[in-house]
N, C-alpha and C positions, 0 to 999 in steps of 0.2 A: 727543567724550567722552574721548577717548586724551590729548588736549592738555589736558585741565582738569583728568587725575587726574596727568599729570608724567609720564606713560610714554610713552616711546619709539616715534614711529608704525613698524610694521612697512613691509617697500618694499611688497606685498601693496596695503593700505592705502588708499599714494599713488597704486595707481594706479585707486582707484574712482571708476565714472563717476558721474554727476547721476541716470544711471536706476538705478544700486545704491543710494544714498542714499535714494530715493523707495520703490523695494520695500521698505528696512529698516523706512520710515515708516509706510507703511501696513501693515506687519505691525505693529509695533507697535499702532499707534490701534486693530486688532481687541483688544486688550484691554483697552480700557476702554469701557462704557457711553455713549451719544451723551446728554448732557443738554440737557433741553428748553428750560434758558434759553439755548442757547450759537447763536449763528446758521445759519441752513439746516438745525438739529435736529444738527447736529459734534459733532464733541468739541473742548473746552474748554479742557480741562489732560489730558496724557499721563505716566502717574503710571509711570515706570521698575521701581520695585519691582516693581508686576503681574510684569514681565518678569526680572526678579533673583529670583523668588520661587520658579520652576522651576528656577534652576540651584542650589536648595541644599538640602541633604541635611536637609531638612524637611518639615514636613505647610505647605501652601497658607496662609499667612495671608490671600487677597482670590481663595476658590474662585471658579471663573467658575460665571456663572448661564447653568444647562443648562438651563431651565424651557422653552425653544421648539425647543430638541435632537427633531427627530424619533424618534429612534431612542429617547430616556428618553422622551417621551411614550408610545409605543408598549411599553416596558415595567410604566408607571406603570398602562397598560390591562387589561393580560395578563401581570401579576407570574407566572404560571405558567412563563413563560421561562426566566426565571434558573434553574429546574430540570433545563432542560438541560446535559448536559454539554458538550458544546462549544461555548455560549456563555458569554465568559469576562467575569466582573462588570466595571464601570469603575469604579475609585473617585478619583473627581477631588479628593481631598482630599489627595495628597501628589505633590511636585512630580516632574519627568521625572526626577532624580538617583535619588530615594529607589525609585522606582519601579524603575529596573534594579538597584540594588542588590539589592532586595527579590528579583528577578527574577533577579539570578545567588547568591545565598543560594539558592532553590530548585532553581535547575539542580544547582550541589553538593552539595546534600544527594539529588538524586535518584542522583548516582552515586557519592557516599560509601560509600551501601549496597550497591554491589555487589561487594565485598570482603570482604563477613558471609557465616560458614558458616551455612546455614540447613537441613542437614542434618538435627538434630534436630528442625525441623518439619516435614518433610517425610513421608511415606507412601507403600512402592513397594503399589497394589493389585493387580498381576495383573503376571506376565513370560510374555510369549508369545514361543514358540520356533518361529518362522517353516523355520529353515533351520537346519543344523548346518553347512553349507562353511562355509570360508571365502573369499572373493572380493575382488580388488583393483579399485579404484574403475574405472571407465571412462575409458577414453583414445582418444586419434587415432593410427594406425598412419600415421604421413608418407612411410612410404615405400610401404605398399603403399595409401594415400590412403582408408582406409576408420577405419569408428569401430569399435573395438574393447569388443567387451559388458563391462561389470563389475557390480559392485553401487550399485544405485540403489532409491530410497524414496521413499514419498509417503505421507502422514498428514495426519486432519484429523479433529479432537475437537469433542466436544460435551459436555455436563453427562453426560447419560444413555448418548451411543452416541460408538462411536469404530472409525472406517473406515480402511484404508490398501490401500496394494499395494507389493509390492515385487520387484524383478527382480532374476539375477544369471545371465540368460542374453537370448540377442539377439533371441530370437525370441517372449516370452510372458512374462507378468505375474501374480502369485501376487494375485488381491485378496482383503481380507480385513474384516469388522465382528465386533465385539463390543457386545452390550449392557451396560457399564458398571454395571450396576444390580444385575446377577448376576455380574458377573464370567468365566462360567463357559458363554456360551454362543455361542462363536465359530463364523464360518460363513463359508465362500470357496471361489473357484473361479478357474479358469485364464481370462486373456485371451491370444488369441493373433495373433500376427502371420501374414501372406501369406509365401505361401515365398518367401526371396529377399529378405527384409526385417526390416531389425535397426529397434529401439526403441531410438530416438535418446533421452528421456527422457518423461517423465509427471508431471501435476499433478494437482489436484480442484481444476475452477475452481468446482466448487459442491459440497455435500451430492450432488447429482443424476449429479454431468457430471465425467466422469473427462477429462482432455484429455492425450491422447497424440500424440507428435512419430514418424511412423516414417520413416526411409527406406527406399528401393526398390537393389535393384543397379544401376542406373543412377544414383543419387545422388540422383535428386527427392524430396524433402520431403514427408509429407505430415501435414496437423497435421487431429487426428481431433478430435470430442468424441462419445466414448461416453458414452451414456444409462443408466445401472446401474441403474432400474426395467426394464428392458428383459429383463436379464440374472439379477436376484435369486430371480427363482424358481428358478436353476436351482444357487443356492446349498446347499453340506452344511457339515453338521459335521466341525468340525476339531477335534482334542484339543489342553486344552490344556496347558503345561509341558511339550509335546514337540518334537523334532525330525523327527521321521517325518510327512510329508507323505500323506495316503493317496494309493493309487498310481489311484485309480478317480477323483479328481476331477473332476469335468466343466469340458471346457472353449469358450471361446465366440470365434467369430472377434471382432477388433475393428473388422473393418469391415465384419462382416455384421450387427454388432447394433445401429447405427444407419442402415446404407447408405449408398450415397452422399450423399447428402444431407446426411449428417454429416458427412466430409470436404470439406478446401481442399485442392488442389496448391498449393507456394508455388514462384513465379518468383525465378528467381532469388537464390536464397540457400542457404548450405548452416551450418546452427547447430550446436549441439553442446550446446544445452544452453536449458530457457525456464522462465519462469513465466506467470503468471496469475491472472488477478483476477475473481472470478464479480461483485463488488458493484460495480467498477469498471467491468467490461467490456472489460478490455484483455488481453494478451498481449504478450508480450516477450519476441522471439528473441537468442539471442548468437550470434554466427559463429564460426565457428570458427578464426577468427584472433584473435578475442577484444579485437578495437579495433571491432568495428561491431555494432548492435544493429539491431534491426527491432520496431515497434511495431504492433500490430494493433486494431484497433475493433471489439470483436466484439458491438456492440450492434446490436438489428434493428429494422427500422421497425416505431413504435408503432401505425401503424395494422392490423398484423398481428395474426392470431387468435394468443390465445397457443400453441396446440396445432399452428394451421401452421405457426408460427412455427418451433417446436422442431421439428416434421420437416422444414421446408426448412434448417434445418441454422443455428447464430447466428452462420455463416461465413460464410453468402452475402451481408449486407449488409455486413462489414468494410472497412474503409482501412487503409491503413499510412502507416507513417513511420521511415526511416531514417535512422541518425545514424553517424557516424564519428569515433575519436579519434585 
């Protein structure tokens, strides 16, 4: 094809073998139709364009016929699909060019916008005054090999309710819910630590399941999921638009109020820092060197009742996996 248009063979080229020549072929032949007059039911004539037709910044002049495409029969069945959001339509009517074009047209326009003040649309409903300190993040003491408490946060919203907790001391956790719907009726109480044991950090791997990282003065790890129906009853009112903490709060151990059963020891590892994912199922340590990660499965076998399930703790069936950089 190089030698019949006057262009120059690449060295690449010359050194294709008889079996690259053959997979080009029969790549090609999938785009054309086998006609019934042509021997052994073949193809006939291999029409190039079919294959020039994807490399240009146009719609399909010879769309291919997707009529035995399992996957459009299956739509043409249950049109209700396409409704979903993440499956994402085909439309075979314009060629592979047009398609990434189209395709980096909408990646920039998705971060064009995020250089707009959108200020004026915005609305603050409610500022809740947690704490008046002020508190410097959390860090590693290297020299005396310990993690040094600061201020840390965890939040997790809903339409109508919106929960959080936050620390800025080593030993206990400030949680807190608002019902969104009033604004005006906030309720929280103290989590606390074992003596001897600083909150390494905290997430909400669910609406339900607070997941807290503690260490021990010996340095062992240990990663909790608190139950917070467990603990809600023993929730008050807190004012809001203030600083002042009531001094009567109630407060709940964090590892009496799931037991053990809610707790993992983790071998071997010392983080400084995770997340967590309730729909996933995973957990993800950092070290605290900050080049190694630890990956956890904290899904439980499904043949579990779901209520044993959640008192023998969605630790006890986990794996891990470590990675280094």
């Amino acid at each position: 094809m190089v030698r019949k248009d006057g262009g120059d063979i690449p060295d690449e080229l010359k050194r294709t073998s008889q079996q690259d020549v053959m997979f080009i072929a029969d790549f090609i032949q999938r785009f054309n139709v086998p006609q019934p007059t042509s021997k052994n039911g073949g193809v006939s004539h291999v029409y190039l364009e079919k294959v020039g037709q994807y490399l240009a910044e146009d719609d399909l002049t010879q769309p291919p016929d997707n009529r035995n495409n399992l996957w459009n029969q299956l739509l043409e069945k249950h049109p209700e699909l396409l409704d979903v959001p993440f499956i994402l339509p085909v439309n075979t009517k314009t060629s592979a060019v047009k398609e990434f074009n189209l395709l980096s047209d909408a990646v920039d326009k998705i971060f064009s916008g995020m250089n707009l003040d959108v200020t004026n649309q915005s609305e603050l409903q409610m500022n809740l005054e947690l704490s008046a300190r002020s508190c410097p993040p959390e860090s590693i003491d290297e020299a005396e090999d310990k993690i040094k408490p600061g201020l840390k946060a965890a939040q997790l919203s809903e339409p109508d309710f919106l929960q959080g907790g936050v620390s800025w001391e080593s030993g206990r956790i400030l949680y807190w819910e608002v019902d969104t719907r009033t604004g005006r009726n906030c309720r929280g109480a103290w989590l606390t630590a074992n003596p001897n044991t600083v909150i390494v950090d905290f997430s909400f791997y669910t609406k339900e399941t607070l997941s807290v990282l503690l260490e021990s003065g010996s340095q062992q790890q240990i990663l909790v999921q608190v139950p917070i129906p467990e603990f809600s009853s023993s929730l008050v009112q807190i004012p809001i638009n203030s600083s002042i903490i009531p001094p009567n709060l109630p407060e709940n151990s964090i590892i009496e109020v799931g037991g053990r059963a809610s707790c993992r020891e983790l071998e071997n590892i010392r983080a400084c820092q995770f997340a967590v994912s309730g729909p996933r199922k995973v957990s993800v340590l950092l070290f605290t060197n900050r080049k190694r990660q630890r990956i956890y499965d904290m899904e439980v076998e499904e043949e579990e009742d779901e209520d044993e399930a959640f008192n023998s703790s969605v630790l006890s069936g986990s794996t891990e996996q470590t990675s280094q950089y």
